[in-house]
N, C-alpha and C positions, 0 to 999 in steps of 0.2 A: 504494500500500500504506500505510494506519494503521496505526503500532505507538503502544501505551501503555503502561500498566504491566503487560509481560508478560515474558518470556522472549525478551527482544530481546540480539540481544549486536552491542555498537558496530559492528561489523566489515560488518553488514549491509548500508551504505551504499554500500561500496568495490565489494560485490558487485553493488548494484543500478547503480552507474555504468558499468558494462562490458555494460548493457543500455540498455531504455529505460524502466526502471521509474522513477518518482518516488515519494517516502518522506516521508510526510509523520509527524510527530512530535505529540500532542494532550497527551504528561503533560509536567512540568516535569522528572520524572525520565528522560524518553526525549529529552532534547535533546542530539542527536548530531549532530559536526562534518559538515557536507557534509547536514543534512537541516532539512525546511522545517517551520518551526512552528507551529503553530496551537492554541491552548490551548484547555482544552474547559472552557466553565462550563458548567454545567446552567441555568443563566437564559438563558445563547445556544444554545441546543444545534440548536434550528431553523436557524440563521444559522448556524452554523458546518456542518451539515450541509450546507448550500445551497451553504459556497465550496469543500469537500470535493468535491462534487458536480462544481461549475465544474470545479475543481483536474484530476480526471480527467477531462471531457472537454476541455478543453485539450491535455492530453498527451494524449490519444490518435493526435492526427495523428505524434506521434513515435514508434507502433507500428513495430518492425520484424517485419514477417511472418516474415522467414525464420527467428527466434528464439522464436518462439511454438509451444511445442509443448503445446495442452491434449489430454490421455488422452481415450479416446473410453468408458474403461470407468466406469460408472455404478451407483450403489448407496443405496438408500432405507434413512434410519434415523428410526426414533420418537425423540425428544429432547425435553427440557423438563420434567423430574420434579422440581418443586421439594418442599420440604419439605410446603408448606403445600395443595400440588396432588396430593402423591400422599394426602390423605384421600379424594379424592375418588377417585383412580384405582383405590384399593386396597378402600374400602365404597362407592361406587357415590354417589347424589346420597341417598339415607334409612338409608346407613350410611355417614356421611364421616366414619372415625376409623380409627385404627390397629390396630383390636379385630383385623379380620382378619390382617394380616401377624404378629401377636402370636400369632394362634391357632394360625396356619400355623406357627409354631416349638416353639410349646408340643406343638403333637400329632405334630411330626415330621413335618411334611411338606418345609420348610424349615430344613433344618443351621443355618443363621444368615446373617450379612449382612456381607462383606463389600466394602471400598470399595479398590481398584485404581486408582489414578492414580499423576501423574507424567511427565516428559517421553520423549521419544525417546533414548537415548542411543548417541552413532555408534561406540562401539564395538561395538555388536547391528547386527543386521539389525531395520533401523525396523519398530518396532512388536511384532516376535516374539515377545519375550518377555510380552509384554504379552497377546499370542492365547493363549499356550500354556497360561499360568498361568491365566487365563479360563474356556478349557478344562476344564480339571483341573477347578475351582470347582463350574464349572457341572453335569459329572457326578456331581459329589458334592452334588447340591442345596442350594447355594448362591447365595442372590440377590446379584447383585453390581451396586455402583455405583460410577459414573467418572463422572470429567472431565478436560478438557484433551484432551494428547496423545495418554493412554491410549483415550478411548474414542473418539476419532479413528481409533485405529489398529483399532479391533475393530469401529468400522464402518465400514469397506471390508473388513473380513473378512466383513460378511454376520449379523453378531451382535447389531445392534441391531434389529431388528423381529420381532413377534411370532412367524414362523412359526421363529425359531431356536430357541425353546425345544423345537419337537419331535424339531430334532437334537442337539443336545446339550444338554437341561437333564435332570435326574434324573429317575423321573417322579413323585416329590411336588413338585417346581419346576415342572414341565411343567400337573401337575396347573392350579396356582395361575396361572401364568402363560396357560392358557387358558381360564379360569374367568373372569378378567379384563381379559385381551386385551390383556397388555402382555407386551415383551420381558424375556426372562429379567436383563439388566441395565438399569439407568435410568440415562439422561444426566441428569447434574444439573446439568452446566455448564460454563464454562470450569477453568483450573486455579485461577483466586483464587475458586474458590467453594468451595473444599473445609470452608470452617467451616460449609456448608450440610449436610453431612455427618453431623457435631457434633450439630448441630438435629434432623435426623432420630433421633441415638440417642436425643437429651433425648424424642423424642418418644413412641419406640417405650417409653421406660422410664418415662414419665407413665402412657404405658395400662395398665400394671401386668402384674404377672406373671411376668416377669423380671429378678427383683433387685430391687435400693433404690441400686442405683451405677453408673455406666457400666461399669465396671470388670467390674460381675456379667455385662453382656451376653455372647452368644454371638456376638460379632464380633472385626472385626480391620480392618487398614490394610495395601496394599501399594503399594510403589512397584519395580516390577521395574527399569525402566530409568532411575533418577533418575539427572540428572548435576550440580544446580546450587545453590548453600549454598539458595535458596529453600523446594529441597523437605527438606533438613533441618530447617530452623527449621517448614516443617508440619508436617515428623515428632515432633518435639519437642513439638507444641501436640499431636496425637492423643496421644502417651504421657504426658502430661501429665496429662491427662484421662482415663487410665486404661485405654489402648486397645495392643494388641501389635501392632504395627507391624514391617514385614517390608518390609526394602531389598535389591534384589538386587545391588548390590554393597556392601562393608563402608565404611562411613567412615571416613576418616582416623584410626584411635582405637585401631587392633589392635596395639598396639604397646607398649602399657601394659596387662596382665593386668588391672589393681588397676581399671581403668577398665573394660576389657572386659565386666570381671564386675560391674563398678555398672551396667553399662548393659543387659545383657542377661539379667541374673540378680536382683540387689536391687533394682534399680526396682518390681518385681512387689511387691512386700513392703511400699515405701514410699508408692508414686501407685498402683498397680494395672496399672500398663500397662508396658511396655519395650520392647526393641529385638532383631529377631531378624535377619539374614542367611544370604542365597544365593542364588548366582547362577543356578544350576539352576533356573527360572519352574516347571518338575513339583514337583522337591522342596522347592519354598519353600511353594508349592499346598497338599503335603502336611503342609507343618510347620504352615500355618494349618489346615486342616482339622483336625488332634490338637488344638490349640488349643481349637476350637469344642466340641469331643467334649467335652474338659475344662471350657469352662464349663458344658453340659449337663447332666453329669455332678452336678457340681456345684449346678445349681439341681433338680436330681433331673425333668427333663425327661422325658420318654418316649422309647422307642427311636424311631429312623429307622423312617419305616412301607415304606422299600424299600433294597433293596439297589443300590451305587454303579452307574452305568451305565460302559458301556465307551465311549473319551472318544472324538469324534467326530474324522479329520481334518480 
């Protein structure tokens, strides 16, 4: 197993000892006692691949069968939507620009865009809250993108390939999303890719039409099951930037009214963006979806051209 700079926590190692895993460490940040280091430069990355490589077939002879348990259950997901590839995914190779997902919001077909990430947290049922709130989104057509955990967890749900738009996407989502041929959500990536996120609003708000700020867009941020200061300090860059941001549980902060209310109230006023909570993944759903209506609203957008569909189990 490589860990780097990720959501590794020290303890990892003590666990893999009571097996027969070997943990190999590549950041200078992931140098944890009892694990083997291998530093990753980009000018060696071939060579260091190659002793990676050695590294696990070495250990393999110290497989224990009888501790090997891989699931026999299997599940295909589309992945790979970066910024600069969904021109292509969303106008085609003689319309590679954002004109369409723009239009698709302006005429109501698509509520708006929001991005769902964040990790696992063990006091849920892994992944749950993450499906449910997805859910919700998705019958109120909205396109939704993840990374990390979260869309880990929604693809073994069955939610990253195209044909899940026709059960749970609205049908102006459904529409768009088979017109297309992409899933109702787009993996963009791991969880350090969420600035990629960012890039897609700067992008949607170059092609004009909605607003002159991030702020104006018809989006939003969630993280249902965040547990770690990491995904605060992302929370903090999207609110930052003008984006309403929805944590399902509360941070540390409810303890101080005066604060409460800067963070969840008068930020809107000052950046454009703040900080909303609950732990309920439906009714946090719904609190972004009001959210959306209200920027709409606002940029005097067209009605929804369908009514919410009923949310799939």
């Amino acid at each position: 197993m490589i860990v780097d700079l990720q959501c590794i926590m020290p303890s990892l190692a003590r666990v893999a000892s009571c097996f027969h895993t070997k943990i190999v460490s590549t950041h200078e940040k992931a140098r944890f006692p009892g694990v083997e280091h291998i530093e990753f430069k980009e000018e060696e990355a071939v060579n260091t691949a190659r002793k990676l490589i050695e590294a696990a077939i070495d250990n393999f002879s110290r497989r224990d069968k009888s501790r090997v348990h891989i699931p026999k259950e299997k599940m295909d997901v589309v992945v790979g939507f970066t910024p600069a590839g969904e021109f292509h995914h969303l106008g085609g190779k003689y319309r590679a620009t954002y004109r369409p997902l723009n239009n698709a919001i302006i005429e109501g077909r698509i509520r708006g865009v929001v991005a769902v990430v964040g990790c696992d947290n063990p006091k849920n049922q892994s992944g749950g809250s993450h499906i449910a709130m997805v859910k919700e989104l998705l019958a109120h057509d909205v396109l939704v993108v993840q990374t990390g955990c979260s869309a880990i967890a929604c693809g073994k749900a069955g939610l990253l390939v195209p044909e899940a738009a026709a059960t749970y996407a609205g049908l102006g989502l459904r529409e768009v999303c088979e017109a297309v041929g992409i899933p109702p959500i787009l993996h963009t990536g791991a969880c350090v890719d969420n600035s990629r996120i960012l890039i897609e609003c700067c992008n949607i708000l170059k092609e004009g039409g909605l607003g002159e700020d991030i702020s104006d867009l018809p989006v939003a941020g969630a993280a249902p099951e965040w547990m770690s200061e990491k995904a605060i300090a992302i929370g903090w860059y999207a609110v930052a930037s003008g984006i309403f941001v929805v944590f399902g549980s509360p941070m540390p902060v409810l303890g101080s009214p005066n604060l409460e209310k800067m963070i969840t109230k008068d930020l809107f006023d000052i950046v454009g963006g703040g900080w909303g909570f609950e732990e309920d993944p439906v009714k946090a759903a719904k609190m972004i979806i009001n959210h959306l209506d209200i920027k709409r609203e606002k940029l005097k957008l067209k009605p929804m051209m369908y009514q919410p569909q009923a949310v799939a189990a």
